[in-house]
VOGU-3710 file (C-alpha; in Angstrom, 3 decimals, decimal comma):
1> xxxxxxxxxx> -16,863/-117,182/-5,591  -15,340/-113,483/-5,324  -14,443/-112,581/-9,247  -13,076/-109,513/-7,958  -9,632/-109,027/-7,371  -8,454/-107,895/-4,005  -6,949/-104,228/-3,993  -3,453/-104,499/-3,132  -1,751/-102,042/-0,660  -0,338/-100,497/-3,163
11> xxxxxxxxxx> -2,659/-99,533/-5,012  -4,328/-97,928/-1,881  -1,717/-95,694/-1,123  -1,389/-94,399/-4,739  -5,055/-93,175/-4,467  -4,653/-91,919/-1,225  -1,667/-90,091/-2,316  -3,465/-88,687/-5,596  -6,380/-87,494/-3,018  -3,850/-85,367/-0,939
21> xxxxxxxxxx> -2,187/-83,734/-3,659  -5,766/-82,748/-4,850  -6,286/-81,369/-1,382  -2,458/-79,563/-1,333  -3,738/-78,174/-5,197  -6,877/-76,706/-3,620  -5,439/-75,591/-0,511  -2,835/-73,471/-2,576  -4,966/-71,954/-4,803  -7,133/-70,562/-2,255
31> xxxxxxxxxx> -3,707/-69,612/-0,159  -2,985/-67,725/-3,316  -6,208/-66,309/-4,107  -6,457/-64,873/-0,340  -3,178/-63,440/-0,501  -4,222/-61,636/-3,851  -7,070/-60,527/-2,372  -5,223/-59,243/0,854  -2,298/-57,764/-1,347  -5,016/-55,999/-3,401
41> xxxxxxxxxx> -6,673/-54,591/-0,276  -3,479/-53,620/1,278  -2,805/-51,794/-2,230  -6,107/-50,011/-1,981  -5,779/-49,289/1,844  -2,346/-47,733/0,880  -3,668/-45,397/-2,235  -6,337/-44,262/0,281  -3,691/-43,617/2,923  -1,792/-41,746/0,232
51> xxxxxxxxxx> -4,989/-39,939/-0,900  -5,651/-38,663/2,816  -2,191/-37,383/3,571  -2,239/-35,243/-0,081  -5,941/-34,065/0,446  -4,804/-31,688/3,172  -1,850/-30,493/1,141  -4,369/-30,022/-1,842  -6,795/-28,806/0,828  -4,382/-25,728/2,149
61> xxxxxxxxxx> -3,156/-24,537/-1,791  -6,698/-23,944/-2,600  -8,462/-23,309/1,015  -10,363/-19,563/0,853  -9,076/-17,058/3,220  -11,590/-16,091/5,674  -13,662/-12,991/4,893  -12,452/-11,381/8,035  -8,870/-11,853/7,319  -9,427/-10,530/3,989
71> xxxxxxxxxx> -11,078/-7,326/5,752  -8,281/-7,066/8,378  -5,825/-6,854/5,821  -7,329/-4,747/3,654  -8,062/-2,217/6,349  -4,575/-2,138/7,228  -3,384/-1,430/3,667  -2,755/0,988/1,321  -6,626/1,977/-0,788  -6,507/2,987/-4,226
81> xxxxxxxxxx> -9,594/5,042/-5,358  -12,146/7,571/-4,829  -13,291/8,448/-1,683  -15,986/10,981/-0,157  -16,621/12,430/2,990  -18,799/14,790/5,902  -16,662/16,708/8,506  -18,243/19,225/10,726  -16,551/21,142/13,532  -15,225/24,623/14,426
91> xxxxxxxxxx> -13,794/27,471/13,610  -11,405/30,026/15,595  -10,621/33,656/14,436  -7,112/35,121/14,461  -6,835/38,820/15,235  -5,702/40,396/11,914  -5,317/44,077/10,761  -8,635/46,193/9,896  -8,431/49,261/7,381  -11,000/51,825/6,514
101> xxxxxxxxxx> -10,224/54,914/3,871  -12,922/57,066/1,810  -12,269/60,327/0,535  -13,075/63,181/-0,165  -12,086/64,569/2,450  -9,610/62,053/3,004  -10,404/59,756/6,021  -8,306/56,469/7,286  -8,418/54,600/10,291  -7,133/51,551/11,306
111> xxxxxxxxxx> -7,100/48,661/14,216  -7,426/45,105/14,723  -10,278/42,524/14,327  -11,973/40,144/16,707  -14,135/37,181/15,859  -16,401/35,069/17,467  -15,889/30,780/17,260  -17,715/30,275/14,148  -19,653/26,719/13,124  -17,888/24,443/10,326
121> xxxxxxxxxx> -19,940/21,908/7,772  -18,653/20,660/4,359  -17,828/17,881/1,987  -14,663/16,470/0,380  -14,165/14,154/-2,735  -11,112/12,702/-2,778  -8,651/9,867/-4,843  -6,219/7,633/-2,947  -2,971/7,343/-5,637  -0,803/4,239/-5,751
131> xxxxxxxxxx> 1,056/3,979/-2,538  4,711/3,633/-2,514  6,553/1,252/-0,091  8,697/2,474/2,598  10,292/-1,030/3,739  10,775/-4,197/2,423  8,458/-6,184/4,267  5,856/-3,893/2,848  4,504/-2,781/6,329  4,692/0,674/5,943
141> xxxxxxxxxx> 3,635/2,688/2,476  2,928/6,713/1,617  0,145/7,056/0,604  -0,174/10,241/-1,756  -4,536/11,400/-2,351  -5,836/14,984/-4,394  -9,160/15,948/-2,991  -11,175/18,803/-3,600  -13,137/20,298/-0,465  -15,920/23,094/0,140
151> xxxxxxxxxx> -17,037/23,939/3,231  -19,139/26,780/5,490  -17,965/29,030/8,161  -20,867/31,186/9,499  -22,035/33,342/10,933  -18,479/34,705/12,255  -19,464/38,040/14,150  -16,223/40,253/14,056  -15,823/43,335/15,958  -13,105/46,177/16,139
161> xxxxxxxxxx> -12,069/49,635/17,291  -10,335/51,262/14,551  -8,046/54,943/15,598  -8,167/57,279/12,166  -9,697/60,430/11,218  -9,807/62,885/8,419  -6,528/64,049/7,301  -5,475/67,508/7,726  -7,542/68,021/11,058  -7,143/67,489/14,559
171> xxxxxxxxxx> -9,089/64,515/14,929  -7,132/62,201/13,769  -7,243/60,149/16,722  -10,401/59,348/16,624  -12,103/55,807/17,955  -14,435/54,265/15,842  -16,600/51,296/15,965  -16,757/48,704/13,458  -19,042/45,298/13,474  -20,379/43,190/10,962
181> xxxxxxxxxx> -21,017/39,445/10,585  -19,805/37,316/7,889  -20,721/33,638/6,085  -17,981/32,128/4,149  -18,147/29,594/1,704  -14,548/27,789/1,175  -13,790/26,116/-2,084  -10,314/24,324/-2,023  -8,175/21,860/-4,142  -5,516/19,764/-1,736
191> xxxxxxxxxx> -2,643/17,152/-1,755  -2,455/15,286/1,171  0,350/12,570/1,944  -0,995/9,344/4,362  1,281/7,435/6,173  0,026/3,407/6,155  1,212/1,051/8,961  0,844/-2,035/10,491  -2,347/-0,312/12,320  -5,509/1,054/12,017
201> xxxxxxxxxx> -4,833/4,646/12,857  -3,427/6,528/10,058  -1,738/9,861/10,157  -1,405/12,511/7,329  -0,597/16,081/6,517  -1,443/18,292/3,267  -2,595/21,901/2,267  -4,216/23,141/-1,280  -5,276/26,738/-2,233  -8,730/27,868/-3,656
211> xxxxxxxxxx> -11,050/30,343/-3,294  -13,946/31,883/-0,886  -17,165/33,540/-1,493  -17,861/35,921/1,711  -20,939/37,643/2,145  -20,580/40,329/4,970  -24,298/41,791/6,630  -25,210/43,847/9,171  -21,962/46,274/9,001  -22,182/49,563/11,028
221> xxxxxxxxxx> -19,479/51,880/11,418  -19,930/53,916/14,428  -18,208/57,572/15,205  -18,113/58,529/18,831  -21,643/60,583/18,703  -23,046/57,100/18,011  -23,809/58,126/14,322  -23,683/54,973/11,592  -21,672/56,618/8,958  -22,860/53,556/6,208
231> xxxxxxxxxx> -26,343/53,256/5,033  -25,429/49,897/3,073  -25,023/47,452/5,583  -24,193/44,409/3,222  -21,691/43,238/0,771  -20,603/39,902/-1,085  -16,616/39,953/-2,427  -14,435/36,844/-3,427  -10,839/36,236/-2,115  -8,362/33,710/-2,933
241> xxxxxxxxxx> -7,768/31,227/0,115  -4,901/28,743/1,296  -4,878/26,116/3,860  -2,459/24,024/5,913  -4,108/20,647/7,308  -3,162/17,602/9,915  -4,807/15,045/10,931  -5,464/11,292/11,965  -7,775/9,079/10,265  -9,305/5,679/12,300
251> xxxxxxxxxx> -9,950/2,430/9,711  -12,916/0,657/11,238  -13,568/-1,519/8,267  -11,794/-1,462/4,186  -14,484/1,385/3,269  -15,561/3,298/6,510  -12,928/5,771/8,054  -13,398/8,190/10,951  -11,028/10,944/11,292  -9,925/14,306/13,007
261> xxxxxxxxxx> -8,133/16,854/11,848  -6,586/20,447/12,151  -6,975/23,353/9,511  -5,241/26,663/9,485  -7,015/28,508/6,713  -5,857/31,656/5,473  -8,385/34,189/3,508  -6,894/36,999/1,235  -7,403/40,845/2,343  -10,696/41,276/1,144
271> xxxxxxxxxx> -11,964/45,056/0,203  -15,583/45,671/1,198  -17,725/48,849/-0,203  -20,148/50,473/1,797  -21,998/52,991/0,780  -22,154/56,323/3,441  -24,699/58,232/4,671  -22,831/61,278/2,573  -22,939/59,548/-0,444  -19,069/58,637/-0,899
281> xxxxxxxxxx> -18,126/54,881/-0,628  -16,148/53,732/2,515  -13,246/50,664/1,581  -13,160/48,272/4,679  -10,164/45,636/3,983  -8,923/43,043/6,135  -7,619/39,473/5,954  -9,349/36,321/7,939  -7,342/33,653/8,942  -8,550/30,414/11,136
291> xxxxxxxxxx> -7,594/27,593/13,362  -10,320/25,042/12,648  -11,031/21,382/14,578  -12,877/18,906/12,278  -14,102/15,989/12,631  -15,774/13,244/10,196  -16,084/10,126/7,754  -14,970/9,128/4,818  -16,156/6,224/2,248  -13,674/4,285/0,458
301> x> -15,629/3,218/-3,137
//
């Protein structure tokens, strides 16, 4: 005989119905614990996102220019500082006015020189000053520099035929010849004004004044019998010197420059004494004056 009681319908459903809600309970906590999950990785994907799109930004305020636009820029700009240079080139003579006097007796003659192209070598130490700005979109600048320069001209051969005689006589229309070769050593302080641009190629003018050692050799001065009426052939004198210069400089990188350049130099009348075959002393005076074509470098420091 069955002691046990039969399970009623009922009862059936109320455990069935207990089992699905256990299942629904489940099923909604893992529903919720995906969607955290999912809401948490969409959160992440998104502050990644975010992070990406700012690293750029971030990326161009601190990105490092390239070295090359660094150098392009500073070749095309205003320098500030000392600079030193080689130029080498040539040197042509003007004619000038040639004067010779000794006395007693009293003897003058006069005429005009003529000089042979003479070689040029030297060196120049210069400072670039603070440039000022021409525009407002600071494309064009002066650029104001001092630089001292000393240089060679040599060996300048000059010739002349100078008309004169004793005073008092008839031959005072007498040709004589006159030769003599001189080296030069120029010694001059200049300003000089650069005008910057947008380019490589930078024009400038200046002038400065100085000095000029010249040593003269080999002087003869020749009457018409062909007699040398100086037994010194050789003198040294100093003369005070001014120049006039032009030019155009070439930026190949923000320290090397290549340039040309112009010169008219002008050399004080310098007096010579020679001493005569007679034993009085002859004064030879005359001025030089040049047009010179350079050409060099130049190091930025």
């Amino acid at each position: 005989m069955d002691t046990n009681p039969p399970v009623t319908t009922q009862e059936n459903q109320t455990v069935n119905d207990a089992s699905s809600a256990s299942l629904n309970n489940s099923a909604s906590t893992v529903s919720a614990d995906t969607q955290v999950r999912a809401e948490g990785d969409a959160e992440n994907t998104s502050s990644q996102q975010d992070t990406a799109s700012q690293a750029p930004s971030q990326k161009e305020g601190n990105e490092i220019k390239n070295p090359k636009e660094i150098s392009k820029e500073e070749v095309l700009g205003p320098k500030t500082g000392i600079y030193f240079g080689i130029f080498g080139g040539a040197a042509f003579p003007m004619s000038n006015g040639i004067s010779a006097l000794n006395s007693p007796p009293l003897f003058s003659a006069g005429g005009k020189t003529h000089g042979d192209t003479a070689g040029v070598g030297g060196i120049q130490v210069g400072y670039n000053f603070s440039s000022y700005k021409l525009d407002s979109h600071g494309d064009y600048w002066l650029q104001p520099a001092a630089q001292f320069e000393a240089f060679y001209i040599g060996q300048e051969n000059i010739s002349s035929t100078l008309v004169g005689g004793v005073a008092g006589t008839t031959m005072t229309n007498t040709p004589y010849g006159f030769n003599s070769q001189l080296n030069m050593g120029i010694f001059v302080f200049d300003g000089v004004i650069r005008f910057v641009n947008p380019t490589k190629i930078v024009p400038y003018i200046g002038g400065g004044i100085g000095g000029a050692y010249l040593d003269s050799s080999g002087t003869n001065f020749i009457a018409p019998g062909g007699i040398n009426y100086l037994s010194g052939h050789s003198y040294s004198q100093g003369a005070f010197v001014g120049q006039g210069l032009a030019g155009v400089q070439y930026n190949f990188t923000d320290h090397w420059t290549a340039f040309i350049e112009y010169k008219i130099l002008w050399i004080k009348e310098t007096e010579f004494s020679y001493q005569m075959i007679n034993g009085n002393t002859m004064l030879i005076k005359y001025p030089q004056s040049f047009n010179m074509a350079l050409g060099g470098i130049r190091y930025n420091f």
